[in-house]
N, C-alpha and C positions, 0 to 999 in steps of 0.2 A: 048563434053568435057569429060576428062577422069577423073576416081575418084581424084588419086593424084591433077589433077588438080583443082580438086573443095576443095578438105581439104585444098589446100596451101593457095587457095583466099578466103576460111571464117578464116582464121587467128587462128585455134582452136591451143590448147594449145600442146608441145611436150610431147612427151612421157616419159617416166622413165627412159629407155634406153638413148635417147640423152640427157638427163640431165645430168645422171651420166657420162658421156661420157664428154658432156662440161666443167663441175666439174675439172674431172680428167684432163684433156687437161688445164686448166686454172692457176690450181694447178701446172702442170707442169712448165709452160711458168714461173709463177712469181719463184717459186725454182731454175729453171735454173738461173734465175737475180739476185738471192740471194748470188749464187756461196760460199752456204753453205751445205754441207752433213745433209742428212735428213735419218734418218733410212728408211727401207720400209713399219715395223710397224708405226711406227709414221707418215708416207707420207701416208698408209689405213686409219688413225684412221680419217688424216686430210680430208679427200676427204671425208669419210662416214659423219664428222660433217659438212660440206660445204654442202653435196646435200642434208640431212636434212634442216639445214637452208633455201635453196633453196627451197623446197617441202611445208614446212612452210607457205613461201611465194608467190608461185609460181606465181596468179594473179599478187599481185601488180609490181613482178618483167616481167610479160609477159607484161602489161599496157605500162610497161616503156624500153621496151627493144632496142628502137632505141634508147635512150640516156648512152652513155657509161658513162658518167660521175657522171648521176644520182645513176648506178646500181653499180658503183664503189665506192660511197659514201657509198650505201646500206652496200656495204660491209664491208667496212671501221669503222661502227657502229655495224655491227651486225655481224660477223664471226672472223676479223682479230683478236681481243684483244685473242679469248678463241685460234684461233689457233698457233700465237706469246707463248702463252703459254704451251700449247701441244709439239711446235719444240723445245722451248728454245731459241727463235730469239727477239733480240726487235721490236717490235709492228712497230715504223716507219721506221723501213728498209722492214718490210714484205708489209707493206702499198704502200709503194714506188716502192717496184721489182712489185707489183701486177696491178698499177696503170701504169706502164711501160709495162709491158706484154699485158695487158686490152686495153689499149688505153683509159682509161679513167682519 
């Protein structure tokens, strides 16, 4: 068996890189839904608060990561409010494009 394949079947946790990486990609998809102009500063500032958040958390959201709807909740409590704040967007439209994007 090859190494790749023994780190994917003990389930170990992702790295920094595909974090930030899904972060960004995630942040993308629900802005695109928002079909509101986001500066580029304020789309970094957004992303760098998210994979904070994320890192924070990282177990309980690795625990729970077959459940989209669980971790879209997560979000929902814990990232959306401060970053509806940061764009200038209200809270349940950002809630909604993310939850649309997410699948959760």
């Amino acid at each position: 068996m090859q190494y790749n394949q023994v780190k994917h079947q003990a389930g170990g946790l992702p790295t920094a890189r595909k974090i930030r990486r899904a972060c960004s990609k995630e942040l993308y998809r629900a802005v695109k839904r928002l079909k509101t102009y986001i500066p580029a500063d304020k789309l970094a500032e957004g992303e760098t608060l998210y994979y904070k958040k994320v890192m924070l958390n990282l177990l309980w959201i690795h625990e729970h990561s077959s459940n989209r709807k669980m971790l879209a909740d997560w979000w929902d409590e814990n990232v959306c409010q401060e970053l509806a704040g940061l764009w200038d967007v209200p809270a349940d439209q950002l809630s909604k494009a993310f939850r649309e994007s997410f699948g959760g």
